[in-house]
N, CA, C and O atoms as a Tripos MOL2 file, in Angstrom:
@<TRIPOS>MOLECULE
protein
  312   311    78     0     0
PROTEIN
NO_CHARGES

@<TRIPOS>ATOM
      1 N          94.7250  117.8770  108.5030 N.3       1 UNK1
      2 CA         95.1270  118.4710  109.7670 C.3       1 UNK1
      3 C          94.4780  119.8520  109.8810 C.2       1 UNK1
      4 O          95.0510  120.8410  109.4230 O.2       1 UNK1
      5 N          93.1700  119.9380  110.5480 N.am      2 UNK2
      6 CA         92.8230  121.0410  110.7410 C.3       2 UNK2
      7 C          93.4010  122.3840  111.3080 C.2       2 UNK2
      8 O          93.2140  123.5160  110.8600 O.2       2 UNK2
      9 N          94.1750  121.9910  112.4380 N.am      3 UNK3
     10 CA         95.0320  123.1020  112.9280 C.3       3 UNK3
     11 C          95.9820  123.8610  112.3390 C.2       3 UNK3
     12 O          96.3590  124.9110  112.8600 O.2       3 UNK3
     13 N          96.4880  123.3910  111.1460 N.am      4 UNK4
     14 CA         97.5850  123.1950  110.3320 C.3       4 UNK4
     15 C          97.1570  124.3110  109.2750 C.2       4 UNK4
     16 O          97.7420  125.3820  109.1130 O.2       4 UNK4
     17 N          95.7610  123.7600  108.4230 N.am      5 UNK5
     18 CA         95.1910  124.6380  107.6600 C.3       5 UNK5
     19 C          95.1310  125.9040  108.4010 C.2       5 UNK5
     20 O          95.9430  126.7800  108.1050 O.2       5 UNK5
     21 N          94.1910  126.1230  109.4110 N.am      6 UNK6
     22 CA         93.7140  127.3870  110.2630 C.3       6 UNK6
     23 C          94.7920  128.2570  110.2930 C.2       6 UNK6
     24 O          94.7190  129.4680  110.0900 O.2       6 UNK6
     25 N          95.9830  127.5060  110.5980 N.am      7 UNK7
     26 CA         97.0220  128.3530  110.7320 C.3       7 UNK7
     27 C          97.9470  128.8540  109.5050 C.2       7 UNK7
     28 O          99.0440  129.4120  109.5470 O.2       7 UNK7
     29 N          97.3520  128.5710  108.6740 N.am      8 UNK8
     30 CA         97.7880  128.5480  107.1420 C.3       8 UNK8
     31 C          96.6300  129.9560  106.7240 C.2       8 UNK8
     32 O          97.0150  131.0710  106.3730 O.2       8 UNK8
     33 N          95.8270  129.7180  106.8100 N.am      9 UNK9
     34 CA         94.8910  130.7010  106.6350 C.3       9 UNK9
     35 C          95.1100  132.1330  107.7790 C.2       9 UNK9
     36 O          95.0890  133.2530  107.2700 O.2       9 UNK9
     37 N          95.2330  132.0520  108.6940 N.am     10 UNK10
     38 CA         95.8610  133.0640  109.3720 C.3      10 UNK10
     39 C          96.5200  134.2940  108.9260 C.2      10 UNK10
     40 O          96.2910  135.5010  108.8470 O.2      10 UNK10
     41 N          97.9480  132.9760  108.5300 N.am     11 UNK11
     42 CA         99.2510  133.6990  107.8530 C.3      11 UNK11
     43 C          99.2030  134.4000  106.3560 C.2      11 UNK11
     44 O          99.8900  135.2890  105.8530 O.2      11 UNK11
     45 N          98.2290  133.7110  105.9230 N.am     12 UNK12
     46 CA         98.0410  133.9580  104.6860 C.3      12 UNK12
     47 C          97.2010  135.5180  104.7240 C.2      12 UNK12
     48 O          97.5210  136.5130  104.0740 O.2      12 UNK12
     49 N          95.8980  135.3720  105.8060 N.am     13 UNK13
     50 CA         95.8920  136.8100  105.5820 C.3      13 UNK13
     51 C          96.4160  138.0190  106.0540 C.2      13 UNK13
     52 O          96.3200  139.1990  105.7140 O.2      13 UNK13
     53 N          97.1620  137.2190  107.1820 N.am     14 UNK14
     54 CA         98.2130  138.6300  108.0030 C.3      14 UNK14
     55 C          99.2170  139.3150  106.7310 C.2      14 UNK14
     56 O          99.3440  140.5080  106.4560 O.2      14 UNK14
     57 N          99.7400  138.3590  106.2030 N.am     15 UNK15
     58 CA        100.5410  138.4770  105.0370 C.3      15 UNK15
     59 C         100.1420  139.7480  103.8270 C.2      15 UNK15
     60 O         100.7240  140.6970  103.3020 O.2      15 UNK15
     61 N          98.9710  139.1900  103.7790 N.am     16 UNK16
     62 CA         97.7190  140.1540  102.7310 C.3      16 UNK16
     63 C          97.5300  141.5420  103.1630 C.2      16 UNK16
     64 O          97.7030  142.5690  102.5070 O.2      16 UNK16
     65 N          97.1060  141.3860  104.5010 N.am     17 UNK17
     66 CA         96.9490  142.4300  105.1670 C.3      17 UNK17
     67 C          98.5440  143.7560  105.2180 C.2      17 UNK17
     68 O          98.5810  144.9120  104.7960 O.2      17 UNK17
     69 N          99.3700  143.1320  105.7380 N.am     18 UNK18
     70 CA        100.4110  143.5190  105.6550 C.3      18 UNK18
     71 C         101.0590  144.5840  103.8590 C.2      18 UNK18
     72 O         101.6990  145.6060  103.6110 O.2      18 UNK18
     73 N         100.4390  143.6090  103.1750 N.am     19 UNK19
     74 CA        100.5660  143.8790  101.5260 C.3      19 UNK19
     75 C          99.6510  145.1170  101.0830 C.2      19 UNK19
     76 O         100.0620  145.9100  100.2360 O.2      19 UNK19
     77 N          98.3510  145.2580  101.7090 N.am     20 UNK20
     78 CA         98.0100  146.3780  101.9400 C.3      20 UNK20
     79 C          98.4380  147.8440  102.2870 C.2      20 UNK20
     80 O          98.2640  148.9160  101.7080 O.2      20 UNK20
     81 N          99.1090  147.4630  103.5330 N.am     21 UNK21
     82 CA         99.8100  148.6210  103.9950 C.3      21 UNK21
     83 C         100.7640  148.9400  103.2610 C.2      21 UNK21
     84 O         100.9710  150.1480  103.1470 O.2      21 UNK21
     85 N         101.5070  148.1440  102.6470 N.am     22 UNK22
     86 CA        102.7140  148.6110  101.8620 C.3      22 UNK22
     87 C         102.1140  149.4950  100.8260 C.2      22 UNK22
     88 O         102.2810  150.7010  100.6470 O.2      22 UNK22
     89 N         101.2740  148.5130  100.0920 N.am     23 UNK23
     90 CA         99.9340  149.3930   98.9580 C.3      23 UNK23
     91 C          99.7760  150.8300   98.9070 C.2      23 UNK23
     92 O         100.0150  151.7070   98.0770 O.2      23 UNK23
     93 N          99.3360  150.7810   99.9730 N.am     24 UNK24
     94 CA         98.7800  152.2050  100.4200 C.3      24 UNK24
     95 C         100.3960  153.3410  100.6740 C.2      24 UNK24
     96 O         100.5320  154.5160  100.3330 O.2      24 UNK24
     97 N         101.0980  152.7040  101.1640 N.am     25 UNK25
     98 CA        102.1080  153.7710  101.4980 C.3      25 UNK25
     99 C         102.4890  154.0100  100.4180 C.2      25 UNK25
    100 O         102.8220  155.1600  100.1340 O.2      25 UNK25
    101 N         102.5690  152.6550   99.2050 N.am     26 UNK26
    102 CA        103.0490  153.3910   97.9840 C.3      26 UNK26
    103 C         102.2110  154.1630   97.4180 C.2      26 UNK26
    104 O         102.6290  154.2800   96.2660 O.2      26 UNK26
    105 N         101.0790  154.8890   97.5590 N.am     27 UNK27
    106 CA        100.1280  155.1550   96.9740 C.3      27 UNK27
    107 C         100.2750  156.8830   97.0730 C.2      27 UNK27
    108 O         100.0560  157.7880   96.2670 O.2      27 UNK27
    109 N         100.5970  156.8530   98.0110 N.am     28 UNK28
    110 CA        100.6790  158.1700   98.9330 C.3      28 UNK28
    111 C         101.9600  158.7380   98.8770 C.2      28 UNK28
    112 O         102.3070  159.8630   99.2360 O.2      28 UNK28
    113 N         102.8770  157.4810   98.1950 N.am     29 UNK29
    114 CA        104.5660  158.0150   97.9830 C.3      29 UNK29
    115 C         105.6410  157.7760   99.6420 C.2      29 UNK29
    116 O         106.7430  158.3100   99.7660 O.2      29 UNK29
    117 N         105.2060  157.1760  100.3810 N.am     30 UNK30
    118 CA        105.8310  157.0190  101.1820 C.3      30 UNK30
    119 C         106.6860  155.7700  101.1800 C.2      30 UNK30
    120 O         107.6570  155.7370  101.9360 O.2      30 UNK30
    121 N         106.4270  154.8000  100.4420 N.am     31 UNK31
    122 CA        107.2780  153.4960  100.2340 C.3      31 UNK31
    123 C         107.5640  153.4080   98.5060 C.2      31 UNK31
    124 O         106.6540  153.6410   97.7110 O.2      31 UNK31
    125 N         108.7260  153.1010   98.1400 N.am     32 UNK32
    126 CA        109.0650  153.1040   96.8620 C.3      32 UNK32
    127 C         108.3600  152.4320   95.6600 C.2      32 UNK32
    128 O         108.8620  151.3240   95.4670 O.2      32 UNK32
    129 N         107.4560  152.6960   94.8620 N.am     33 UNK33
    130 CA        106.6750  152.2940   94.1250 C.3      33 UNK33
    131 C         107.1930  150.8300   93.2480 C.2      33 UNK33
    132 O         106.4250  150.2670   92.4690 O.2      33 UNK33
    133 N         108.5930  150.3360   93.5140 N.am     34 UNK34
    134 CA        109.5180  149.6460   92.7650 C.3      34 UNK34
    135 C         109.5440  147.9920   93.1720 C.2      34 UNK34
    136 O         109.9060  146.8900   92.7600 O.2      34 UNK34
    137 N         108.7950  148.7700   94.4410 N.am     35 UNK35
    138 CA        109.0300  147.1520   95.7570 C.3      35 UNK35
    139 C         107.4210  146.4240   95.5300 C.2      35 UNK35
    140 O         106.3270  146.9760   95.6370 O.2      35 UNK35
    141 N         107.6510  145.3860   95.2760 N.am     36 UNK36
    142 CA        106.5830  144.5360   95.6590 C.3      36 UNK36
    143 C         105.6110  144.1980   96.6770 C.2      36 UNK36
    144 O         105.9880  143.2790   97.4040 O.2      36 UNK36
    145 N         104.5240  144.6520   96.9260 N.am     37 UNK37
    146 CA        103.6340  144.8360   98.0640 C.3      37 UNK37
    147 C         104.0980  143.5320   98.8680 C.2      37 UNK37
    148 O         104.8450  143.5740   99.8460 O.2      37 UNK37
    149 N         103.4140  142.0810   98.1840 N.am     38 UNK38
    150 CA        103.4180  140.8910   98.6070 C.3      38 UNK38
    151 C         104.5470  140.3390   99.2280 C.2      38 UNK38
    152 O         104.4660  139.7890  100.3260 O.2      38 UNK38
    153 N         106.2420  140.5130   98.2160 N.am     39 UNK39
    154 CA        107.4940  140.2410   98.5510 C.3      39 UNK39
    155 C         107.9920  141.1100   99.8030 C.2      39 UNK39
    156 O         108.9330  140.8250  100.5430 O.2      39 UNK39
    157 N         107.4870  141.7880   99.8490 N.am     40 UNK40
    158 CA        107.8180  143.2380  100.7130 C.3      40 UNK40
    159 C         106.9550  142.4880  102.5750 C.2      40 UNK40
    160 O         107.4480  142.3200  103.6900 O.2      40 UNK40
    161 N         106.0150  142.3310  102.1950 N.am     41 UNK41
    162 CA        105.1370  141.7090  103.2610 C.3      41 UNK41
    163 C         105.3330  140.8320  103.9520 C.2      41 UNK41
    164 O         104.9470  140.6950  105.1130 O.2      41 UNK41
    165 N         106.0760  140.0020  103.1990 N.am     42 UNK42
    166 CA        106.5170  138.4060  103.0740 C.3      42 UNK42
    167 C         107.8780  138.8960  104.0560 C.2      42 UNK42
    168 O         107.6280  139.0980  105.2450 O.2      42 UNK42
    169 N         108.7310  139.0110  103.7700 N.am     43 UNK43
    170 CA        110.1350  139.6700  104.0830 C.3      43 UNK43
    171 C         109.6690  140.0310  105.6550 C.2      43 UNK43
    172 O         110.0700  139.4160  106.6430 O.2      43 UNK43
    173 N         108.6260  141.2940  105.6730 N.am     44 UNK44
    174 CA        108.6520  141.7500  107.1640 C.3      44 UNK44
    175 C         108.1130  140.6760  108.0810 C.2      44 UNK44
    176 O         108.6880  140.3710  109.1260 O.2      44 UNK44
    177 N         106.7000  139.9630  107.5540 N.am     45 UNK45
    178 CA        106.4190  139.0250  108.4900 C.3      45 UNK45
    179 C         107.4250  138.0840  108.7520 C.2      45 UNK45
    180 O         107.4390  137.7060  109.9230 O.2      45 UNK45
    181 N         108.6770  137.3590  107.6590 N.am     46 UNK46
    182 CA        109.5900  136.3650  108.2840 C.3      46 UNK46
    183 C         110.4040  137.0080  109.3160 C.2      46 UNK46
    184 O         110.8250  136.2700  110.2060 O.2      46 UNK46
    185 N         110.6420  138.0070  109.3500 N.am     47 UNK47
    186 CA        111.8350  138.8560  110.3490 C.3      47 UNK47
    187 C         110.7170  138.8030  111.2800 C.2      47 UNK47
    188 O         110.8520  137.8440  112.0400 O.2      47 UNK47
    189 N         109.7400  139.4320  111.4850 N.am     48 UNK48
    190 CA        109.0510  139.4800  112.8470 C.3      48 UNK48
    191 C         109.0810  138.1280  113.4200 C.2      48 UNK48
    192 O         109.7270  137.8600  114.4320 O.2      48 UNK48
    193 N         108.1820  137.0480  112.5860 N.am     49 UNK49
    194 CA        108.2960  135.7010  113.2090 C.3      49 UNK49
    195 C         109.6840  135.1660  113.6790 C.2      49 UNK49
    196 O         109.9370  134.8380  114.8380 O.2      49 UNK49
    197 N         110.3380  135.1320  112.8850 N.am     50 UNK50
    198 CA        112.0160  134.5120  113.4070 C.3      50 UNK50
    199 C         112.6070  135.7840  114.3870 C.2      50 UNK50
    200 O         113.5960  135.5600  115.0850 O.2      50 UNK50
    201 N         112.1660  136.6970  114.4000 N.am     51 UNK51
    202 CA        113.1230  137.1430  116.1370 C.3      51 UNK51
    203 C         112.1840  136.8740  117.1490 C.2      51 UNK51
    204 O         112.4680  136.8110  118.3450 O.2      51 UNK51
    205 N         110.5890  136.6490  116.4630 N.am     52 UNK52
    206 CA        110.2010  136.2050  118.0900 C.3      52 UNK52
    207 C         110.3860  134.7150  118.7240 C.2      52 UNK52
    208 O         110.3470  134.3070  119.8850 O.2      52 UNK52
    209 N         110.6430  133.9640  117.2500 N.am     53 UNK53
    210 CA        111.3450  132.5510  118.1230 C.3      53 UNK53
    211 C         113.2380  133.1960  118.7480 C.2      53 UNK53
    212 O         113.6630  132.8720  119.8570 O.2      53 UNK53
    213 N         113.7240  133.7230  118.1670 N.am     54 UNK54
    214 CA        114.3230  134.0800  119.1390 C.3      54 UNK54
    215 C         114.1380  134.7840  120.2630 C.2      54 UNK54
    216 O         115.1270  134.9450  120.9780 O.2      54 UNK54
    217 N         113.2470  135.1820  120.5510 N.am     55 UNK55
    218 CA        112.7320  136.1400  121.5590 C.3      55 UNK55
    219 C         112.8680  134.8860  122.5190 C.2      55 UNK55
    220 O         113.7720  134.7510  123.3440 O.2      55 UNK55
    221 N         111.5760  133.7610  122.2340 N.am     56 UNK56
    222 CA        110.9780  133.0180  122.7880 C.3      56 UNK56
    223 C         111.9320  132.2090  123.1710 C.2      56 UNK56
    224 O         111.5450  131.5190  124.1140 O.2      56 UNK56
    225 N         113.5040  131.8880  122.7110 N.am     57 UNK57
    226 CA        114.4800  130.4610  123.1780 C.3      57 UNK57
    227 C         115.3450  131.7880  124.0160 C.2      57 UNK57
    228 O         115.9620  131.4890  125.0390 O.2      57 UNK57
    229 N         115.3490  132.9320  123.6320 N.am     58 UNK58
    230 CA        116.4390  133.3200  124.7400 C.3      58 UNK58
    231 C         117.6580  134.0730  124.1680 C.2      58 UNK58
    232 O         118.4010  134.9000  124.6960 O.2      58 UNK58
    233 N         117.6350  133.4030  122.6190 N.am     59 UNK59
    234 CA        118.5430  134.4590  121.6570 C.3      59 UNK59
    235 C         119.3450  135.7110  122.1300 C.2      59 UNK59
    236 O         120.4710  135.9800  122.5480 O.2      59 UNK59
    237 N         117.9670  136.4390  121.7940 N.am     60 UNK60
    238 CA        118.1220  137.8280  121.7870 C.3      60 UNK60
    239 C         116.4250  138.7110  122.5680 C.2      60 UNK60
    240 O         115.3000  138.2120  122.5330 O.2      60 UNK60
    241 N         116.7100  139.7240  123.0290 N.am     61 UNK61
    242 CA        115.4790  140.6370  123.9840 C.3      61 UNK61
    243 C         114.4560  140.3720  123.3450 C.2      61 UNK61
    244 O         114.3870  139.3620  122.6440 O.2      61 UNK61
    245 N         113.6540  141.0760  123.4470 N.am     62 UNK62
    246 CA        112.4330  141.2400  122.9530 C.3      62 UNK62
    247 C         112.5890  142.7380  122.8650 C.2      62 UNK62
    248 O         111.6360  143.0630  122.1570 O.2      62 UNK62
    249 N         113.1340  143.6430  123.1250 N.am     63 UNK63
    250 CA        113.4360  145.2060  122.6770 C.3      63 UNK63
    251 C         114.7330  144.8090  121.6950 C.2      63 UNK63
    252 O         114.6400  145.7070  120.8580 O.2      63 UNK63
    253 N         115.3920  144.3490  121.4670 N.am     64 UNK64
    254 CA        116.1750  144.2210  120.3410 C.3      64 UNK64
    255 C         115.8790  143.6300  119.2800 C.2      64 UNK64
    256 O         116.7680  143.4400  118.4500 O.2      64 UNK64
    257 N         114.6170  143.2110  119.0500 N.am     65 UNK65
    258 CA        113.8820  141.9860  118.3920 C.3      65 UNK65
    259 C         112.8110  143.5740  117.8430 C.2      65 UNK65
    260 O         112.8900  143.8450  116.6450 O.2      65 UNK65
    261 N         112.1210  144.2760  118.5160 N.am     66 UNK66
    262 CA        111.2440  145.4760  118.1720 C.3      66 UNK66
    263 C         112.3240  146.2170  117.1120 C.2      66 UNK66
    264 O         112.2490  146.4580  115.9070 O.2      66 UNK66
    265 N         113.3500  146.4620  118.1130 N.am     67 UNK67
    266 CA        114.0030  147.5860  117.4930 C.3      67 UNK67
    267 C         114.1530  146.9030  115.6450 C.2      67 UNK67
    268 O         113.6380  147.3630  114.6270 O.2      67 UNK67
    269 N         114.7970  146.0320  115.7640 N.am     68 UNK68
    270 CA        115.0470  145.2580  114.5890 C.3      68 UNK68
    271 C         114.2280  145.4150  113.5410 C.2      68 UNK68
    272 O         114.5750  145.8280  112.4350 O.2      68 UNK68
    273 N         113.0770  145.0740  113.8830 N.am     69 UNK69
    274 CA        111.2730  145.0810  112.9050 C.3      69 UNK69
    275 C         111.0500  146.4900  112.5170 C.2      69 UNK69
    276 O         110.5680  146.8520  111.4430 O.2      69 UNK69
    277 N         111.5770  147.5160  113.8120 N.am     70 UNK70
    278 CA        111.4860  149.0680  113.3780 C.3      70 UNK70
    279 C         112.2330  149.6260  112.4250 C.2      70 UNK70
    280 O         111.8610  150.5140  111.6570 O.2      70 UNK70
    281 N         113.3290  149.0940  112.4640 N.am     71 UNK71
    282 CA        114.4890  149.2250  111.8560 C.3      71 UNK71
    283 C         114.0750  148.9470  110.2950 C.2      71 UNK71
    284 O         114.1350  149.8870  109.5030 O.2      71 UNK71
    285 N         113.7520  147.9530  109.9620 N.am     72 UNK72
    286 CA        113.3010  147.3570  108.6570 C.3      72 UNK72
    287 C         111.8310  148.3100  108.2970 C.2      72 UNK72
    288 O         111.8440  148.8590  107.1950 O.2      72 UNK72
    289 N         111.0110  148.4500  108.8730 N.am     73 UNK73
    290 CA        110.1260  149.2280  108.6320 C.3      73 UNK73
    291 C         110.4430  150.6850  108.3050 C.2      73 UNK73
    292 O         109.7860  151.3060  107.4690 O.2      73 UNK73
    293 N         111.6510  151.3160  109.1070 N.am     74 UNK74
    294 CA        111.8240  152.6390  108.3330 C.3      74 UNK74
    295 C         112.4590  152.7600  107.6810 C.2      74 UNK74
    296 O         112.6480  153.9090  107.2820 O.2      74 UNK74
    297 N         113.2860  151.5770  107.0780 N.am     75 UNK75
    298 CA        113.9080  151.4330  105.7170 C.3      75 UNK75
    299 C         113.4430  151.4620  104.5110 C.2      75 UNK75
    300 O         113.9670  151.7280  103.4290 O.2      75 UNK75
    301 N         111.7300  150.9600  105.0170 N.am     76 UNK76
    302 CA        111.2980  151.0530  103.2570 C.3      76 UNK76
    303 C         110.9750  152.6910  102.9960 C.2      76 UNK76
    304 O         111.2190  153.2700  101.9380 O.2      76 UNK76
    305 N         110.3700  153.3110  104.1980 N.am     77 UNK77
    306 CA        109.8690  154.4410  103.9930 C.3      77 UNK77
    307 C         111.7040  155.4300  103.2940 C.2      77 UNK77
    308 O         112.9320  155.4020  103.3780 O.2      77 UNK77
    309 N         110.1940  156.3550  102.4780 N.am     78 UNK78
    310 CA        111.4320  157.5160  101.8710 C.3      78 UNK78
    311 C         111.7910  158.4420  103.1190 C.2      78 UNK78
    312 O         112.6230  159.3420  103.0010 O.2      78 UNK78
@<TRIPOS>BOND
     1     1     2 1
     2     2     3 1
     3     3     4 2
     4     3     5 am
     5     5     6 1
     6     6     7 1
     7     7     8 2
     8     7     9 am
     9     9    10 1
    10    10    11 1
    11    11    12 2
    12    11    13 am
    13    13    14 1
    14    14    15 1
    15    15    16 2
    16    15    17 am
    17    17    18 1
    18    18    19 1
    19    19    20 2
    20    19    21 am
    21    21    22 1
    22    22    23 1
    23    23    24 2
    24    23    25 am
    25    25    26 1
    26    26    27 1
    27    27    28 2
    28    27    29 am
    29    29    30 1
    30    30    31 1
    31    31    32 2
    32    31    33 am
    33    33    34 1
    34    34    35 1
    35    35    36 2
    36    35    37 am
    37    37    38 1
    38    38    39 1
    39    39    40 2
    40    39    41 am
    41    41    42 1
    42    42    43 1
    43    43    44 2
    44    43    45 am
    45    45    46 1
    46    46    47 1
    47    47    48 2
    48    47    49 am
    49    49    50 1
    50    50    51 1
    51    51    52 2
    52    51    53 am
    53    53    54 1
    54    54    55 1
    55    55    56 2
    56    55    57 am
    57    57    58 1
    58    58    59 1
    59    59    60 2
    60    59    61 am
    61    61    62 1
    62    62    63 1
    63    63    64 2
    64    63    65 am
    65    65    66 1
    66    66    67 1
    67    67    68 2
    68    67    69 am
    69    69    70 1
    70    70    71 1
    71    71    72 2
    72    71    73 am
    73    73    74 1
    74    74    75 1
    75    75    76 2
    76    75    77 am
    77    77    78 1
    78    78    79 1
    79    79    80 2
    80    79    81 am
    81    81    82 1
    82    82    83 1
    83    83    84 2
    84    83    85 am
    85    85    86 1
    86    86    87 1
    87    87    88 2
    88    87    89 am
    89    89    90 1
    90    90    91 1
    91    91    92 2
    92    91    93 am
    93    93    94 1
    94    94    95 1
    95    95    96 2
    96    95    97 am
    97    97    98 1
    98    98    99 1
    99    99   100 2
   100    99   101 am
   101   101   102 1
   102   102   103 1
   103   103   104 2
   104   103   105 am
   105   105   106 1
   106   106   107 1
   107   107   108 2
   108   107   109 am
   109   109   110 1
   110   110   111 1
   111   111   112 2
   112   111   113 am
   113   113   114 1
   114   114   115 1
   115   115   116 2
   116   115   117 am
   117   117   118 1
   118   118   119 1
   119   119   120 2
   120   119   121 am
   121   121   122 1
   122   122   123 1
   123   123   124 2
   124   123   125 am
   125   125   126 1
   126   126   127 1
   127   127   128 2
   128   127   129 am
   129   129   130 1
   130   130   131 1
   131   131   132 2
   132   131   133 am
   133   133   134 1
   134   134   135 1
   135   135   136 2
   136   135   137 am
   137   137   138 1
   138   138   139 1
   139   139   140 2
   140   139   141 am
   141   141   142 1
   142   142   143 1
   143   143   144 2
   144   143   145 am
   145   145   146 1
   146   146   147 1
   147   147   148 2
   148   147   149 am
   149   149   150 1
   150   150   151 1
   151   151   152 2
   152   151   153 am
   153   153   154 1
   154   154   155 1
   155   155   156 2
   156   155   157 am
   157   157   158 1
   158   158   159 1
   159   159   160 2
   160   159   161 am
   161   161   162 1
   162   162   163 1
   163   163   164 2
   164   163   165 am
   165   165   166 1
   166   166   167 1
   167   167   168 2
   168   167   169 am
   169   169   170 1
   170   170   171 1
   171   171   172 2
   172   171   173 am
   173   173   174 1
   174   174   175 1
   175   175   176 2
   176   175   177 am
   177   177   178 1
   178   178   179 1
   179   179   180 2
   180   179   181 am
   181   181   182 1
   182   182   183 1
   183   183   184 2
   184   183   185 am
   185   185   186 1
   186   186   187 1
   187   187   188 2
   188   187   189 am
   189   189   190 1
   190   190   191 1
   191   191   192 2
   192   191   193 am
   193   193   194 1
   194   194   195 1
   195   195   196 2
   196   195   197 am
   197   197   198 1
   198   198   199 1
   199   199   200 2
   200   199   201 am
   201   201   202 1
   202   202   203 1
   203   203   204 2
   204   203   205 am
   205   205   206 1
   206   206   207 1
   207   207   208 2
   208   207   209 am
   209   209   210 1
   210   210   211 1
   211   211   212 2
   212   211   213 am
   213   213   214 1
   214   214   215 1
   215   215   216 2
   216   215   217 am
   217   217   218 1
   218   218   219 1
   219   219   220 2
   220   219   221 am
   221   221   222 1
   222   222   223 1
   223   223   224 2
   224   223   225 am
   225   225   226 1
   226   226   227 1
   227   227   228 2
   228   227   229 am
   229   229   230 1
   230   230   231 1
   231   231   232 2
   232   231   233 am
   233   233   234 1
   234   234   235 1
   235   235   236 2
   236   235   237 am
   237   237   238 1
   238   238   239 1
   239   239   240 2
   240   239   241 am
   241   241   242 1
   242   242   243 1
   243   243   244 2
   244   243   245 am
   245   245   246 1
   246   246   247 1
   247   247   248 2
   248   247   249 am
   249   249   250 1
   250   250   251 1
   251   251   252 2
   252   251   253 am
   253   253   254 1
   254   254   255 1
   255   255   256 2
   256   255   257 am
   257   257   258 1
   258   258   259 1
   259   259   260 2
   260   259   261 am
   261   261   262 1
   262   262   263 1
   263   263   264 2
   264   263   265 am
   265   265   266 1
   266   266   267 1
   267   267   268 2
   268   267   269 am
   269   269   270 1
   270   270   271 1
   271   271   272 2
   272   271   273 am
   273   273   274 1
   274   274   275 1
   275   275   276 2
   276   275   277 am
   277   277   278 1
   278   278   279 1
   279   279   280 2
   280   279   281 am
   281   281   282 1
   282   282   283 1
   283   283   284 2
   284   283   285 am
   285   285   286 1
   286   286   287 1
   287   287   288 2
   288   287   289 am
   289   289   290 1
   290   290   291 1
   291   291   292 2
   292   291   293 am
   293   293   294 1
   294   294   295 1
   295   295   296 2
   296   295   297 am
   297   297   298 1
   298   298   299 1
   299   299   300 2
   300   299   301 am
   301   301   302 1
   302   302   303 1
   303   303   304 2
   304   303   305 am
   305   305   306 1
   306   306   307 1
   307   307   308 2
   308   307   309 am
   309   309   310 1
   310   310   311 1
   311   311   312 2
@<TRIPOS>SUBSTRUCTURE
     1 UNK1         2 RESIDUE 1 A UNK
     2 UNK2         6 RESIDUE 1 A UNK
     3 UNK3        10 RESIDUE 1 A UNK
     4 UNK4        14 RESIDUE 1 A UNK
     5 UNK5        18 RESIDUE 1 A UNK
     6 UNK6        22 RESIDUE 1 A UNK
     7 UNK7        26 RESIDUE 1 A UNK
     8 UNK8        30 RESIDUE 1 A UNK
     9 UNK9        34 RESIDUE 1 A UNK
    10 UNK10       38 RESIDUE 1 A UNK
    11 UNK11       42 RESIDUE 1 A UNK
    12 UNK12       46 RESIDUE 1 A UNK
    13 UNK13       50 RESIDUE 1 A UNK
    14 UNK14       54 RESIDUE 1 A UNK
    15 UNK15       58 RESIDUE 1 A UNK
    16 UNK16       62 RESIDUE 1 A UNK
    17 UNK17       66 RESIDUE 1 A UNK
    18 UNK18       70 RESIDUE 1 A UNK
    19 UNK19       74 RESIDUE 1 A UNK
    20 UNK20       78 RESIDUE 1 A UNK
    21 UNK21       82 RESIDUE 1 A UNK
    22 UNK22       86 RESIDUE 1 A UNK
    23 UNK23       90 RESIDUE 1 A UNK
    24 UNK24       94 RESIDUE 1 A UNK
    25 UNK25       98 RESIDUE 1 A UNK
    26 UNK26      102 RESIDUE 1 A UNK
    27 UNK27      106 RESIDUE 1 A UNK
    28 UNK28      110 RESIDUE 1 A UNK
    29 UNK29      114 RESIDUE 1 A UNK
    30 UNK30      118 RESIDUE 1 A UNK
    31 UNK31      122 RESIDUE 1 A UNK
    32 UNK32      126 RESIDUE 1 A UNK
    33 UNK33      130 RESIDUE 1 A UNK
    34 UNK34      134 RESIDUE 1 A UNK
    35 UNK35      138 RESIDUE 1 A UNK
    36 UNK36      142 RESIDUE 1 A UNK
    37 UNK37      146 RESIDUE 1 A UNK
    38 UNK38      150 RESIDUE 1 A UNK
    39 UNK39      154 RESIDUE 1 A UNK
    40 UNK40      158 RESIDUE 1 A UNK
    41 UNK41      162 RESIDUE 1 A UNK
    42 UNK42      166 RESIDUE 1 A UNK
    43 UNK43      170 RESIDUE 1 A UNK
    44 UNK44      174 RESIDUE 1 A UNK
    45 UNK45      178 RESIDUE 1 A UNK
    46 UNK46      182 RESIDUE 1 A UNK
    47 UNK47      186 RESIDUE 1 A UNK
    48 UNK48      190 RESIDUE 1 A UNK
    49 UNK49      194 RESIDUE 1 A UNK
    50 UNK50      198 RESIDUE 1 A UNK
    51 UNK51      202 RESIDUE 1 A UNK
    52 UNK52      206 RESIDUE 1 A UNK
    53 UNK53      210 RESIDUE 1 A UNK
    54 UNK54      214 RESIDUE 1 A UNK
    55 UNK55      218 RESIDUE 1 A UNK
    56 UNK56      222 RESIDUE 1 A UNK
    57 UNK57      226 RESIDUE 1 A UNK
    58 UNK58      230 RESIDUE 1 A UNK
    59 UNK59      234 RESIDUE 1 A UNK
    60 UNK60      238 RESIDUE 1 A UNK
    61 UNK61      242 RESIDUE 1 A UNK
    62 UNK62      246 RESIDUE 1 A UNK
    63 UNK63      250 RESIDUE 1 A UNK
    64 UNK64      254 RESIDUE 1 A UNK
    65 UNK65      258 RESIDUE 1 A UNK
    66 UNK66      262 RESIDUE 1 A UNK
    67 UNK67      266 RESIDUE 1 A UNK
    68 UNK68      270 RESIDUE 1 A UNK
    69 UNK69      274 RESIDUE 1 A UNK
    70 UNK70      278 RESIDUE 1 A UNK
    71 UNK71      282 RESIDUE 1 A UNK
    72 UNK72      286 RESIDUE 1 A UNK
    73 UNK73      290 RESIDUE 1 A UNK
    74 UNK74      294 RESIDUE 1 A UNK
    75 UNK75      298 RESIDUE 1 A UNK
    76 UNK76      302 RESIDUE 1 A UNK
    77 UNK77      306 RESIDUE 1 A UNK
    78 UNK78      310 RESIDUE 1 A UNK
């Protein structure tokens, strides 16, 4: 299933990418050196994806769905 892969590969490097940034913030001391880049990455992309299917059925806003992702994002920071 080609589409299947593609989209496997995608995620896989948004994921990576994402693992980066954590990288770097720990690098610089802004995210806790304790947390796992990858697990850490993993975690934010499932929360982003699952409030935007809620976004998308009607759940919940799409500004309460941001706020949420923001929310988690300035949690890791010190």
């Amino acid at each position: 299933m080609p589409g299947f892969h593609h989209l496997c590969v995608l995620y896989a490097g948004f994921r990576r990418r994402m693992a980066d940034h954590v990288t770097r913030d720990q690098q610089v001391g802004r995210i806790p050196a304790t947390l796992a880049p990858s697990d850490t990455a993993l975690a934010l992309v499932a929360l982003a994806e699952g409030l935007a299917a809620y976004v998308l059925t009607g759940v919940t806003s799409a500004t309460t769905a941001r706020e949420q992702v923001l929310t988690a994002v300035a949690g890791l920071h010190r």
